[in-house]
N, C-alpha and C positions, 0 to 999 in steps of 0.2 A: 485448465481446460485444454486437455492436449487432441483431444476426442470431439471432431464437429458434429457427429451424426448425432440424432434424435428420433425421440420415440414419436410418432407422429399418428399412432389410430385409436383415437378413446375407445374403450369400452363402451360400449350400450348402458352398463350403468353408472356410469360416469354421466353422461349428458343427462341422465333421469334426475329430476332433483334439484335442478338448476333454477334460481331465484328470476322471475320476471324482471324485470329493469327495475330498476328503484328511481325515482327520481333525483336529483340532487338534494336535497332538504331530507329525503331517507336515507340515502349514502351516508351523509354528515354523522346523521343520528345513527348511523349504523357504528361505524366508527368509531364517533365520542362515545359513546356504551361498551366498545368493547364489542359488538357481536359480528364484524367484520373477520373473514377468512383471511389470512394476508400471505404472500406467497411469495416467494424470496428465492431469485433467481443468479447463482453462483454461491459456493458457501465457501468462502476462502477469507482472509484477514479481516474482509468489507463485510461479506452478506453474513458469514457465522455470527460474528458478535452482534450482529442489528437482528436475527433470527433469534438467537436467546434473549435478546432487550425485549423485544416485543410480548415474546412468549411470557418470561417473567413479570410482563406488566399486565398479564391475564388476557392477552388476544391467543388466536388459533393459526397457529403458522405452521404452511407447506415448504420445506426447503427444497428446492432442485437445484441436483449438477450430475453433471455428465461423465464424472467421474466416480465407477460405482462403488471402486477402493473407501472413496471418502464416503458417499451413502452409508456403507456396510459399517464404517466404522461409528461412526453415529450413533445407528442406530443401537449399536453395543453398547453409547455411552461415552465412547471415548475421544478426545479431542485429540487432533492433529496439529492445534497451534499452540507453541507454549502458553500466551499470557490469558489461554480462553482453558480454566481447568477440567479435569473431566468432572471433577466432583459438581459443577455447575452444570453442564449438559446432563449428568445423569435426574436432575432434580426435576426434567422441563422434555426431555425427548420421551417419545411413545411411539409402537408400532401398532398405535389401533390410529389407522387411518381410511380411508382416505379424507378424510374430515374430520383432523384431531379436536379435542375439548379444548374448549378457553385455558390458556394458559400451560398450550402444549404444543411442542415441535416435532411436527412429523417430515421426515427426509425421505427423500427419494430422487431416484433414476425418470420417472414417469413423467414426462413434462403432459399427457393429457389431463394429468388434474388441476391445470391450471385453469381449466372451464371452470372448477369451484369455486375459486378466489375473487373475492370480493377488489385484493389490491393484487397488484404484479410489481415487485421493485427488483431492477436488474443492477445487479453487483459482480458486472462481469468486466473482463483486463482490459484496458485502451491502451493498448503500449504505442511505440512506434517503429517505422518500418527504417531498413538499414540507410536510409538517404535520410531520416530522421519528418518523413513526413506522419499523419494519423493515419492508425491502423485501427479502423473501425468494423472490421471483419467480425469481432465478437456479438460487438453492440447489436450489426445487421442479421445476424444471423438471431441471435436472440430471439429481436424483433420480429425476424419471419416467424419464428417457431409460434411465437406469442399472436401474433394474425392467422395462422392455424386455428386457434381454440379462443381468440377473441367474443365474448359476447357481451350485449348492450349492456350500460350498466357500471362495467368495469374501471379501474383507474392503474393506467401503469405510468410508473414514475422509474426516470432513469436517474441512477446513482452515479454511475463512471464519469471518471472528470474527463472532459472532451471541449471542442470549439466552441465559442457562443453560436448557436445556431442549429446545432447537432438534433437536436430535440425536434426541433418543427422541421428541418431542412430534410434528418434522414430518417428518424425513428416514427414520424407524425406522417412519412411519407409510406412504409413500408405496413404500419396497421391500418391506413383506409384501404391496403389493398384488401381486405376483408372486405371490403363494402361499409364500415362502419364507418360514419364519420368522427371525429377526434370535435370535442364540445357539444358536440350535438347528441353522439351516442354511446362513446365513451370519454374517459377525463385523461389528461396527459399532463405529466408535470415534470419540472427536471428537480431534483435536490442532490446536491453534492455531499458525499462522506467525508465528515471530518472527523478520519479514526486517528487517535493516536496510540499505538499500541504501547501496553507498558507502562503509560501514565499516569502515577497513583493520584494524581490531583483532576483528573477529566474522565470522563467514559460517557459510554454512548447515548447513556440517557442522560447524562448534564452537559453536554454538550450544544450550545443553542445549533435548531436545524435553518439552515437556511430553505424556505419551498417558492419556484416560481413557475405556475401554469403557462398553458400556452391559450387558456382563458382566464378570465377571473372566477367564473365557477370552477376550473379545473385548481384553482391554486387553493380556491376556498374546501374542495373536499378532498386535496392531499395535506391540507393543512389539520382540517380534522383525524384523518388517517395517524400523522405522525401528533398531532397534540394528547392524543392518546396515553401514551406512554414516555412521552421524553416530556422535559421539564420544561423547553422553554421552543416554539417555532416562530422563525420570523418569516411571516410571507413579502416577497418581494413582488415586483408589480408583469413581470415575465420570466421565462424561461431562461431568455438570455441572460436578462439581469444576472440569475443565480447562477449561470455556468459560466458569466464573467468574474466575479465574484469568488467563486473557486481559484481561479485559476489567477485570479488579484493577490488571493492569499498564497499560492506556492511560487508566484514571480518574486513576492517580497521575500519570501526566504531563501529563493535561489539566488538574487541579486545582493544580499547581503551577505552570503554565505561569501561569493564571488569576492564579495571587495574586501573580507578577511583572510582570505584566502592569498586573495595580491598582497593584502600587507604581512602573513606571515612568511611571504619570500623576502619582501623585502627590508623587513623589519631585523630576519634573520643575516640579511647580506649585511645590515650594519650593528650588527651584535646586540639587538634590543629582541626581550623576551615579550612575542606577539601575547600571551596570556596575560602575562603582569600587565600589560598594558591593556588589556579590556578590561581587567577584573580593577584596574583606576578608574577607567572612563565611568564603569558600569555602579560606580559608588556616587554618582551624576542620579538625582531622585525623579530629571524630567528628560525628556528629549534626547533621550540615548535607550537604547534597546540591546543588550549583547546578542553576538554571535559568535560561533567560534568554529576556529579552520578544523580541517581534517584532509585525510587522504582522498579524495573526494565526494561529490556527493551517491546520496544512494537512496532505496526506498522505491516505491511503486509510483510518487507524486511528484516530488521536487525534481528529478533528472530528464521528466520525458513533459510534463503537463504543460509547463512555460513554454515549448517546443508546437505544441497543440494551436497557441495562438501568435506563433511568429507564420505558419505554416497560413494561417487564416488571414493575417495582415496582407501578405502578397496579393491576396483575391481586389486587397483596396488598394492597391500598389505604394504600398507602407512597407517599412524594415523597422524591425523592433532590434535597434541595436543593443539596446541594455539586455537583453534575454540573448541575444545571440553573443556579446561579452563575456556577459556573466555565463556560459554554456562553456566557449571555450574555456575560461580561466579553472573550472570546475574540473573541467572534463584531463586539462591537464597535470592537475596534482598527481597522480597515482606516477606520472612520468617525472616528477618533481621529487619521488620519495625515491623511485629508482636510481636518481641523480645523487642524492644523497647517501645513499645504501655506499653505491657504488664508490664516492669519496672515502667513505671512512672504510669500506675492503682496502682500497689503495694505499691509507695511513697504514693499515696493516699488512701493506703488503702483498695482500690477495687480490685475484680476481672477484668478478660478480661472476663468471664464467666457471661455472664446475664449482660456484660455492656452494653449501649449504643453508637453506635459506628456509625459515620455520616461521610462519605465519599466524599469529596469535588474532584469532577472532576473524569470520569470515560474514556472521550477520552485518546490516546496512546499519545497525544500532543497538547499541548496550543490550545485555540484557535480553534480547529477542531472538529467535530462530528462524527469520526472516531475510532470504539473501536476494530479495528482487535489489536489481541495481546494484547491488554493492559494491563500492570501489575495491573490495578487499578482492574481488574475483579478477575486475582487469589489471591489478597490481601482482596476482597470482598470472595473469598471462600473460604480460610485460616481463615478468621476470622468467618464467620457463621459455620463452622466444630469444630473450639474451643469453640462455644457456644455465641457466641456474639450477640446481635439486630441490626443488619447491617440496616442502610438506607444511600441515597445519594443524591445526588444535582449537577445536570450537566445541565445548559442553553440551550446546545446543545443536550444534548442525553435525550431527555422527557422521554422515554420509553428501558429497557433493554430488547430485544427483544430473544430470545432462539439462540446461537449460536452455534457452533459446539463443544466447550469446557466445556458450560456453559447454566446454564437454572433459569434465578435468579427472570423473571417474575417481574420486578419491578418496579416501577414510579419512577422517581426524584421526590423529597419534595422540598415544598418551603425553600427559605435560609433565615429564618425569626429570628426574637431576639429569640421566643418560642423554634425553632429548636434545635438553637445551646444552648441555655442554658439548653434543656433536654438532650442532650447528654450529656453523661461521658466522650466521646473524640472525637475529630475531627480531621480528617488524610487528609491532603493535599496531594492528589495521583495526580493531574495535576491542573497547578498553570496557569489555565486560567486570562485572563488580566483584563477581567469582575467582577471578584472578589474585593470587598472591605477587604481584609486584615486585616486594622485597624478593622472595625466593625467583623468583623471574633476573631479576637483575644480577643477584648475588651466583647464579649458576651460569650464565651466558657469557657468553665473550664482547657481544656486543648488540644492542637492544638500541634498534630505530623505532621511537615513541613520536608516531602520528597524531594521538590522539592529547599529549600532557597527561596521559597516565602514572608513569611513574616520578608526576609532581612531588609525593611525600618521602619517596624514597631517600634514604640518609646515606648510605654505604655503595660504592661503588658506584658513584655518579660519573665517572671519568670514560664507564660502558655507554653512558647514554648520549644516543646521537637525535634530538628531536629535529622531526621533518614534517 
């Protein structure tokens, strides 16, 4: 969402046609049948895949974004995120709209037809801002748009993981500026997206949903909303509840990523192999959970969400020092790998200064073409700042396109014999499964493995430097 403008003047027959209010007990029943409109606002990693869930479970869903690149493409059929294929979207999109058939996705630019929509669920980016506080600029704006074309009736449910309180404090504030009131004339809920992209054992519809209103009627007809189509919803007893709840679930994974993370420095200071030692613990049938280090953390959730409620704790004059620990220690591997890099040039002899340096994998996670947060990117700018000849090689990311962090303007190379034998070193920063390993090892001079990728490797183990 690079683009804040919005289309802001319905049509004439846009407003013609619009359902009188339903009561709560018709909303439900609208819902659980299936004959609910549902309108899905952002279509990127979060809203696309919950847009074709629905669709597929035989509801009529409007996609909006403000990006008309992505619109257009759509509508062609064709997906823009790997693990969502086109051959899925072409079975479920249609351009007979504006009021697609049960169990069709119609996309567009048009935010005035959200006056149709029975639901409004916003799947738009909470990142944070450079002091590391919430950046709620998208959510707000959103929510104006959606008080624009607000009518009685309606339930919007926000998706984006944010503060406890977000929900009633900022979004419940900006839709009665319509004059509606939130339980009395529309319904408002918050439910958190737990996408895990790529994950052949979860998706979006077996995923339990967590839904918590900011009434009980409001949680009882986004509970019908989502029991629709997904397998299992658990309503919580508010709002906050559930966008505590979110954000319970990404502190436990940043916090333990953290404390694997310290032991892989210093497990490595005293010559014990950080993996072999989980993959013992993790043979433990209770009371142990693994994790495992990397160049740091990445993703759209785990690096900014924990952040969301240290920033909130101050308002009770509370420090969450386990999230602000665990932040730093995270935050510092990518200068940890540089540390390392930098050691083994020196065994050789070399500089990190005017070396060449070929960066293997620049998605946040195996397998995916997804580079929000990626350590591979700040580990790509740590090392062109120390002077280094940075290039890289991702199957999935052709092109490094200017992001809000970063602006690196750069191709993927091919991953050829010439590549790796002209570089001076080569850093496994995402240990995609497309990778041949053996041929990676056996042509490089020297292979810093972030990730224990080239764990199987037999032949020229004496190139690998793990960090």
């Amino acid at each position: 969402m690079s683009d804040l403008r919005w289309h802001r003047t319905p049509p004439d027959d846009i407003v013609e046609g619009v359902r009188a209010r339903p009561t709560v007990e018709e909303l439900i029943a609208r819902f659980e049948s299936r004959q609910g409109l549902v309108g899905i606002i952002g279509l990127g990693y979060v809203g696309l895949p919950l847009a074709a869930t629905f669709a597929e479970g035989g509801v009529g869903v409007v996609g909006f974004d403000i990006d008309h690149s992505k619109v257009e493409e759509l509508k062609a059929g064709n997906s823009y995120i790997r693990h969502i294929p086109s051959e899925r979207l072409a079975k479920i999109v249609t351009d007979q709209g504006p009021r697609p058939a049960a169990g069709k996705f119609y996309p567009s630019a048009d935010f005035a037809l959200l006056r149709l929509c029975d639901a409004i669920l916003i799947c738009v980016p909470t990142p944070l801002s450079p002091n590391r506080d919430p950046d709620l600029s998208y959510v707000e704006r959103t929510g104006e748009t959606i008080s624009e074309y607000l009518r009685p009736g309606q339930l919007v449910v926000l998706e984006s993981t944010t503060y406890p309180g977000t929900t009633e404090e900022v979004l419940k504030v900006i839709l009665e500026r319509s004059g509606l009131r939130v339980g009395v004339d529309v319904h408002l809920a918050f439910s958190p997206e737990r996408e895990d992209p790529n994950n052949p054992n979860f998706t979006t519809r077996s995923i339990p949903k967590l839904v918590g209103g900011v009434t009980e009627a409001c949680t009882q007809v986004a509970a019908a909303l989502y029991g629709a189509v997904l397998e299992k919803v658990v309503p919580v007893s508010s709002a906050r509840v559930a966008e505590a709840a979110k954000l319970l679930e990404n502190i436990y994974r940043c916090v333990n990523i953290a404390l694997v993370n310290e032991l892989k420095v210093l497990f490595d200071r005293m010559g014990i192999d950080i993996w072999e030692v989980i993959d013992a613990a993790a043979t433990k049938p209770f009371g142990f959970t693994p994790f495992y280090p990397g160049p740091g953390l990445g993703g759209h959730c785990i690096p900014i969400d924990p952040f969301y409620l240290s920033w909130k704790a101050r308002e009770y004059e509370l420090t969450t020092r386990f999230i602000e620990l665990a932040g730093e220690i995270n935050h510092a591997m990518p200068g940890y790998v540089i540390g390392k890099l930098t050691d083994a040039l020196n065994e050789r002899q070399k500089s990190l200064k005017g070396a060449r340096v070929l960066v293997l994998g620049v998605a946040y996670k195996k397998d995916l073409d997804d580079t929000r947060e990626s350590p591979a990117l700040r580990l790509m700018d740590l090392l062109l700042k120390k002077g280094a000849r940075v290039s890289y090689h991702d199957p999935y990311v052709p092109y490094l396109k200017r992001s809000r962090n970063y602006d690196f303007n750069m191709a993927s190379v091919p991953l050829t014999r010439d590549e790796l034998e002209r570089a001076d070193a080569v850093v496994v920063a995402t240990d995609h499964s497309v990778f041949d390993y053996d041929f990676i090892v056996q042509a490089s001079q020297l292979v810093i493995d972030t990730r224990n990728a080239t764990r199987h490797v037999r032949h020229g183990r004496e190139k690998i430097v793990r960090a």
